[in-house]
Every structure is written in C-alpha cells, then in structure tokens.
TORNU-638594 format. One record per residue (C-alpha): residue number from 1; x, y, z. Coordinates in Angstrom, 2 decimals, m for minus. Layout:
BEGIN
+-----+---------+---------+---------+
!   k !       x !       y !       z !
+-----+---------+---------+---------+
! NUM !       X !       Y !       Z !
...
+-----+---------+---------+---------+
This chain:
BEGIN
+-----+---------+---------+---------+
!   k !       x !       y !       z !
+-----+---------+---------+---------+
!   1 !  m95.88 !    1.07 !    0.48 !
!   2 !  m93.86 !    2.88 !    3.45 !
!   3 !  m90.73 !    3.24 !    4.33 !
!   4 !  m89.15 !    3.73 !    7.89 !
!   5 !  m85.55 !    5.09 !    8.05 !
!   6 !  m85.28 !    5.66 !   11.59 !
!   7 !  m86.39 !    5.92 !   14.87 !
!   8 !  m87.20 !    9.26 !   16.74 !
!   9 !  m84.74 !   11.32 !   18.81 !
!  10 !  m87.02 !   11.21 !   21.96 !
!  11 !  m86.47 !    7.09 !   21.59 !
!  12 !  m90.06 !    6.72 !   21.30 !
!  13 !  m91.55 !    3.90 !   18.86 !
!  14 !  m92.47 !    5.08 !   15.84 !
!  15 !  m95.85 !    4.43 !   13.88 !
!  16 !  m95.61 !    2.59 !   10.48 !
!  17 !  m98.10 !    1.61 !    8.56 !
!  18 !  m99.35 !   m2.13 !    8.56 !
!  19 !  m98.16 !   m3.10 !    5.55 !
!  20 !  m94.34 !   m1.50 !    4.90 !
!  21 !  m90.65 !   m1.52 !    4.24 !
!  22 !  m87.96 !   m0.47 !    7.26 !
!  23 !  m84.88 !    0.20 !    5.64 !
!  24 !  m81.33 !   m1.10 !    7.36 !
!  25 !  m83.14 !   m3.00 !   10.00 !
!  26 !  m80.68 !   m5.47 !   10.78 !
!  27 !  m76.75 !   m4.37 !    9.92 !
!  28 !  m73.59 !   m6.32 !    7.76 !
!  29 !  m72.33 !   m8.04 !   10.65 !
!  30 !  m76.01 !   m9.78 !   11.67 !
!  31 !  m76.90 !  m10.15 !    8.26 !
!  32 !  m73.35 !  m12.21 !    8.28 !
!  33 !  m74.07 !  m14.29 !   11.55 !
!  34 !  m77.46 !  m15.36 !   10.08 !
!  35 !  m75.95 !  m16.45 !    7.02 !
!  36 !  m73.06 !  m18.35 !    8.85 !
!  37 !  m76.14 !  m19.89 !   10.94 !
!  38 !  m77.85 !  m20.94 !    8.11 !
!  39 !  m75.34 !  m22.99 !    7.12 !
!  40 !  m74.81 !  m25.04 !   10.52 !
!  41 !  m78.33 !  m25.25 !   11.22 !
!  42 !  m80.05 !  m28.94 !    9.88 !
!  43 !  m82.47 !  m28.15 !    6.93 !
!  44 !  m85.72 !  m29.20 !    5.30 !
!  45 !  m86.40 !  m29.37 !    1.68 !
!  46 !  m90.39 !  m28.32 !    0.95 !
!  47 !  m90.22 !  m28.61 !   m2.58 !
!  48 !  m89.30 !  m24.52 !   m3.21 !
!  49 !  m87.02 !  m23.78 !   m0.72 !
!  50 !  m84.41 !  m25.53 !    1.83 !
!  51 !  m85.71 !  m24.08 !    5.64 !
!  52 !  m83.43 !  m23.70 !    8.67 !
!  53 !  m85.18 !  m23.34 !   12.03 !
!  54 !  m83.47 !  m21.12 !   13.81 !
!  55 !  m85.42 !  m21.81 !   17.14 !
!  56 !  m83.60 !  m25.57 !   17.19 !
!  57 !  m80.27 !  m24.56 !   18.40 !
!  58 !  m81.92 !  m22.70 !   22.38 !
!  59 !  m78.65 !  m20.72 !   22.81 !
!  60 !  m78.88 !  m19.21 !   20.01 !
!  61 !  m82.75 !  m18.96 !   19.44 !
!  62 !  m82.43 !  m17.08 !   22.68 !
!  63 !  m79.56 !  m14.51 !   21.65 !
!  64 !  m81.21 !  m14.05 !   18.80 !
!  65 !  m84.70 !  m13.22 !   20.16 !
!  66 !  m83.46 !  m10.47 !   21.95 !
!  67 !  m81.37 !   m8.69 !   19.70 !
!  68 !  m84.37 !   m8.59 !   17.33 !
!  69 !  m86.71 !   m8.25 !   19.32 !
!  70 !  m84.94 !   m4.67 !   20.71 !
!  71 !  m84.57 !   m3.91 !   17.19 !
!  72 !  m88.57 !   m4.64 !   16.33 !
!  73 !  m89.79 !   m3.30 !   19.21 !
!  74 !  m88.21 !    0.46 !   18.63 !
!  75 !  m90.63 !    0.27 !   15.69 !
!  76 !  m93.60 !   m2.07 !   17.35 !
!  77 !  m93.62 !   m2.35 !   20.90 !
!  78 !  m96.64 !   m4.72 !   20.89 !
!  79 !  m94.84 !   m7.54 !   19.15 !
!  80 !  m92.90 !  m10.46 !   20.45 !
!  81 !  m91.27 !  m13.17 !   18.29 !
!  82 !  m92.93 !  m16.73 !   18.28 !
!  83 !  m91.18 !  m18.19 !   15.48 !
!  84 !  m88.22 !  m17.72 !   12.55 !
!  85 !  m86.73 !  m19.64 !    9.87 !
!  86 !  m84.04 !  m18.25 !    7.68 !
!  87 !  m84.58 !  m20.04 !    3.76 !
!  88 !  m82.94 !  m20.45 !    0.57 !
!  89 !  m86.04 !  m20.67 !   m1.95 !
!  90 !  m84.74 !  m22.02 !   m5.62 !
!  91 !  m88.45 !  m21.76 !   m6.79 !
!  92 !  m91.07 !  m18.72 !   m6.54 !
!  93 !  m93.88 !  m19.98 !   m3.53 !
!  94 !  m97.37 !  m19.91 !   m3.75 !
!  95 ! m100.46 !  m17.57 !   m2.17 !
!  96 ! m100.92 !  m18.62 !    1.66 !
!  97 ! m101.28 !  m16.54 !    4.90 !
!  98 !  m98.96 !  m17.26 !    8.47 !
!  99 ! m101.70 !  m17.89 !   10.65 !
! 100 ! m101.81 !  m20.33 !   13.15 !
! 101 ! m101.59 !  m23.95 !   12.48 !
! 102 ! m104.35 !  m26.23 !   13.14 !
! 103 ! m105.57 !  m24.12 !   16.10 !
! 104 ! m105.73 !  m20.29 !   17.58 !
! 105 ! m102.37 !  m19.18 !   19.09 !
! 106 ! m102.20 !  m18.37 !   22.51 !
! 107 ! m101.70 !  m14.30 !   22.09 !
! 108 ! m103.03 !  m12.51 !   19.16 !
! 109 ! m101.73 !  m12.65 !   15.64 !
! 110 !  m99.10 !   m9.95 !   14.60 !
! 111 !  m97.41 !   m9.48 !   11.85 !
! 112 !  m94.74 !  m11.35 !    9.22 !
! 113 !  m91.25 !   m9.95 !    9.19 !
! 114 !  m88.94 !  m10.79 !    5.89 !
! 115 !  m85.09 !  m10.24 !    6.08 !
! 116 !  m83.82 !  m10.56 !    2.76 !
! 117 !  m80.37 !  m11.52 !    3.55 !
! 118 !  m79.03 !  m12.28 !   m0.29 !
! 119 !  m81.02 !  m11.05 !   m3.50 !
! 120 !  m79.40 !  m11.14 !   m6.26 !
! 121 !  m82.32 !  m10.49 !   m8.97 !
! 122 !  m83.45 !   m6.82 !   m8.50 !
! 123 !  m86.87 !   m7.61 !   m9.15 !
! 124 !  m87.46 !  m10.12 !   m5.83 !
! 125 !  m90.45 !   m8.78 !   m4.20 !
! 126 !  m93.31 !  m10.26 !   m2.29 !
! 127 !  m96.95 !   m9.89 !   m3.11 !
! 128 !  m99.60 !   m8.69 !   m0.08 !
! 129 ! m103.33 !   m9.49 !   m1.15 !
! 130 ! m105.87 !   m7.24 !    0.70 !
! 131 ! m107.64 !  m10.91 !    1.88 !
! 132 ! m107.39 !  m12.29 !    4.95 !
! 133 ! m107.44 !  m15.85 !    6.69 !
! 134 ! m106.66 !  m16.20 !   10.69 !
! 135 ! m105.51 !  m19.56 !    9.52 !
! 136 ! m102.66 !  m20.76 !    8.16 !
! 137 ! m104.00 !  m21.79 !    4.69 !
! 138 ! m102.61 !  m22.14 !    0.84 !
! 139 ! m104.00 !  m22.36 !   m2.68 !
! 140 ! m100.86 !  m23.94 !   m3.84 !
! 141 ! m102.93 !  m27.11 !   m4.61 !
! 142 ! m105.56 !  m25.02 !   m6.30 !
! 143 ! m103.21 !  m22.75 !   m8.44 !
! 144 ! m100.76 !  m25.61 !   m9.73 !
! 145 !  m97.78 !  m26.14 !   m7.10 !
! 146 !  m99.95 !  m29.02 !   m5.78 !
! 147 !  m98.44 !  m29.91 !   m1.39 !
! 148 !  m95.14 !  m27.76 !   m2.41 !
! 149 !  m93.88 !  m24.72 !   m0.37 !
! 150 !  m96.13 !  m24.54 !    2.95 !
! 151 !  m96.70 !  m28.37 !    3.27 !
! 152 !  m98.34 !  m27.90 !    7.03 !
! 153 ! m100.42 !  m25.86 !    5.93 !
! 154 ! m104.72 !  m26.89 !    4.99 !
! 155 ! m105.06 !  m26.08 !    1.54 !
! 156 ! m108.08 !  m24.40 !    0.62 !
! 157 ! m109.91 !  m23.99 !   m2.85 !
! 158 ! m109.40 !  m19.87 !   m4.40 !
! 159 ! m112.61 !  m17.98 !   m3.52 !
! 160 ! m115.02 !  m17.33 !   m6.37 !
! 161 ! m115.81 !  m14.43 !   m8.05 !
! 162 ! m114.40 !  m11.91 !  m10.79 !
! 163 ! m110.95 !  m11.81 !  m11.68 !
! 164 ! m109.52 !   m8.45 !   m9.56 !
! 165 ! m106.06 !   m8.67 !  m11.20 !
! 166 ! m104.85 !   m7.52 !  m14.29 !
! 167 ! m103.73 !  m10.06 !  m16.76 !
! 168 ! m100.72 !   m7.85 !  m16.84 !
! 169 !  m99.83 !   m7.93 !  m13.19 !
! 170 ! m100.25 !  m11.48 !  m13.63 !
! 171 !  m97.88 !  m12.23 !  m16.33 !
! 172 !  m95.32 !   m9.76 !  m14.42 !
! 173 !  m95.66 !  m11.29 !  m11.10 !
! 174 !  m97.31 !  m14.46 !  m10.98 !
! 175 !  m96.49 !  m16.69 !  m14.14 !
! 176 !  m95.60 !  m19.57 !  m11.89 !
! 177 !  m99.37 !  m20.04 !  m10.87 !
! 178 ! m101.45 !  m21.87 !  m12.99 !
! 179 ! m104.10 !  m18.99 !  m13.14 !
! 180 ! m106.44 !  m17.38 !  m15.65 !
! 181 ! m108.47 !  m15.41 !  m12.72 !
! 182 ! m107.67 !  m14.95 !   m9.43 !
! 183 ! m110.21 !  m13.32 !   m7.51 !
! 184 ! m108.06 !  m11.17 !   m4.88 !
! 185 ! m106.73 !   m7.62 !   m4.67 !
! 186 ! m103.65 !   m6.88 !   m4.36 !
! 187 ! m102.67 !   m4.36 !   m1.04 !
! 188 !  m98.87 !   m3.59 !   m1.92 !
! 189 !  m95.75 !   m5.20 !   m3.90 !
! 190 !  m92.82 !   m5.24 !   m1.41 !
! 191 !  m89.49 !   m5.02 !   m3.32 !
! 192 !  m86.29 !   m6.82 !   m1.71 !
! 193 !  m83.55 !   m4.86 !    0.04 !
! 194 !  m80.51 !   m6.84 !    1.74 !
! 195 !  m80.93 !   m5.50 !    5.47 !
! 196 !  m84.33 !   m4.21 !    5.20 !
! 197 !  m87.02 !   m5.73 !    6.90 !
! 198 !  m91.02 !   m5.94 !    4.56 !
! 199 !  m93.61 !   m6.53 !    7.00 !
! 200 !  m97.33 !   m7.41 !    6.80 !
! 201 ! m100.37 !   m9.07 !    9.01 !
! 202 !  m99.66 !  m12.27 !    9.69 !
! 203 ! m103.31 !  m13.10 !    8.27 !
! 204 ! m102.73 !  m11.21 !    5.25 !
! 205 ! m102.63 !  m13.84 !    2.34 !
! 206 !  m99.46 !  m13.33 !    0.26 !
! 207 !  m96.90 !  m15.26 !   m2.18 !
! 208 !  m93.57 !  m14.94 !   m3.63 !
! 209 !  m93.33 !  m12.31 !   m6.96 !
! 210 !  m91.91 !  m14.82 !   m9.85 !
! 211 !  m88.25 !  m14.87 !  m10.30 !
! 212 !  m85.74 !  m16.53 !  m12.70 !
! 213 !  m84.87 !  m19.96 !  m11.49 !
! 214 !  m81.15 !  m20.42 !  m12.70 !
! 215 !  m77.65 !  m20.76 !  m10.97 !
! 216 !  m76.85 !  m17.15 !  m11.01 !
! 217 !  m80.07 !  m15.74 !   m9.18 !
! 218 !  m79.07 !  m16.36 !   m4.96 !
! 219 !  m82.10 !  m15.75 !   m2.92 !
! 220 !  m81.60 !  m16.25 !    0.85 !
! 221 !  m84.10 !  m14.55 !    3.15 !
! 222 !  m85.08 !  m14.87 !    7.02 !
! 223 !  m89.01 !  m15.23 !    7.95 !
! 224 !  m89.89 !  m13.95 !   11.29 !
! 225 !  m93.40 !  m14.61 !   12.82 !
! 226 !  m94.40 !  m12.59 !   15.78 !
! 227 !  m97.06 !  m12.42 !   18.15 !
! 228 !  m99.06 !   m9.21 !   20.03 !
! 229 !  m98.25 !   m8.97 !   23.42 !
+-----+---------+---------+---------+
C-alpha cells in the first residue's frame, strides 16, 4: 500500500502506484461542501447504502469536475472524471468491480477514487482483490447479499478453485459474506482517512471490509469513477 503526501516542487505529476492511498487530497472546507451536498441532493436506497448522484444537479457537477479533476490530475494526468456519487452505507457491500455497465465505455477504463468524508470506526477499510473483470459485475448473489448494494450490476457466480484466503482474514474482514472459500487474492487493504483519497483499477474486483452496523458508527464516503484520456 502507498502513500502520496505531495506533489513535486517542479509541479510535475507524480508517479503512484496503481493501487494506493494520497493523503489530504481534498481539504475541511470541500470535505464540508460535499457533505452539505449530500444532503440536498435526491437519494437512492440499494439495500446497503443511501446514494446521491452528484452529476444530477449540472452546475454543480460541473464546478465540481474541475476542482477535482485539477486536484487528480497533479497526481494522474491521464484521468478524467466520468462519474461520482457521494454515499452513506449503513451495511458492509459486497465483492464487485466498476467497470462499465452493459457495454465498453467510450475511453479506456481508469481507476476508482474513494473520499472518505466521515469514518467514525477506525477499522473502515476497503478490500482490493488481485482479479480483474472489464465489466461491471458482483457476487453479491453468490456470497449471500442476494440484488443488494450494486443492483445494475450482472451478477456472476465466484470462480472455482482453492480457497486463497485465510480463514483468518476472512473472519477479520469479510464476516458479512456467506463464505467458506473464496477463491481470490487479495492485492492490498486500504484503511479510511477523512480527506484522503484510496484508489484502485476500476476493473479491480473489490468490497467493503466488515464494520459494526449500529447508531454510533457514521460512514459517509464519495465514489469517483474516472476514465483515461
């Protein structure tokens, strides 16, 4: 797992890794707007977490774009946002990758952005799998959370083959799944910091680490898809 925690004097992009963490991407004051937004934006309840689209409201989706977009660029020039949601999950989510939906995307794949934006348990973390799927799929059906989470999404059956996790790691980070073997390999564990932004490939199949569901655990986050240019 890296960590970026700033850019170069020279104003040049930096290199991270593909998989990483960027500390302080976004500051207090966005980190406020987008929660004010979130509450003035109409919502969707999938069945683990109430979505906000922020590309709805075209004034904003258009302010927005461009301040994060000059933020995500200093770090990858070769991305440009296509889509972003900012969610309150009340349930941990299920494996699944951000491909496209239904059919190829016009530009190339890039990578997933997540903002945490309220964490309250210090354990939140997302879960990269070293498997891949240009596709947006899910194995929510197949692992016990049935057409919750990603419902536009094709749900696809888990590959077969030996189990590649630890019991251990699953009984850490994956007790909501109705697993005994789960034939993938884990690429990283990507703790939560408010501000900082954990990034993977969009085609990267990952899920939500297991977290307490009660009253006192806030989780508030905002998803960023992006595309190469």
């Amino acid at each position: 797992m890296s960590s970026v925690n700033d850019i170069k004097e020279n104003n040049k992009a930096i290199m991270p890794t593909s998989i990483g963490i960027i500390d302080n991407f976004i500051d207090n004051i966005m980190i406020e707007k987008l929660l004010n937004k979130y509450e003035s934006l109409p919502k969707n309840d999938d069945g683990l977490r109430i979505n906000a689209n922020t590309f709805i409201e075209q004034d904003f989706n258009s302010l927005f774009r461009s301040q994060i977009e000059s933020i995500l660029q200093k770090y990858f020039p070769n991305l440009t946002v296509c889509y972003a949601t900012i969610y309150s999950d009340y349930k941990p989510g299920g494996i699944h990758t951000d491909g496209y939906i239904k059919k190829p995307e016009t530009k190339p794949l890039g990578k997933s952005f997540l903002i945490p934006l309220i964490s309250t348990y210090d354990q939140n973390a997302t879960i990269i799998f070293d498997q891949e799927n240009e596709q947006a799929v899910s194995y929510n059906a197949d692992t016990g959370l049935g057409n919750k989470g990603v419902i536009t999404y094709d749900q696809i059956k888990l590959p077969k083959g030996k189990n590649k996790i630890s019991k251990n790691f699953i009984d850490t980070y994956l007790k909501h799944l109705e697993i005994k073997d789960l034939p993938l390999s884990v690429a990283s564990v990507l703790y939560w910091k408010i501000g900082s932004a954990i990034y993977w490939p969009r085609n990267k199949f990952h899920a939500s680490a297991w977290f307490p569901t009660t009253e006192k655990n806030k989780r508030k986050a905002i998803v960023i898809l992006t595309n190469e240019l």
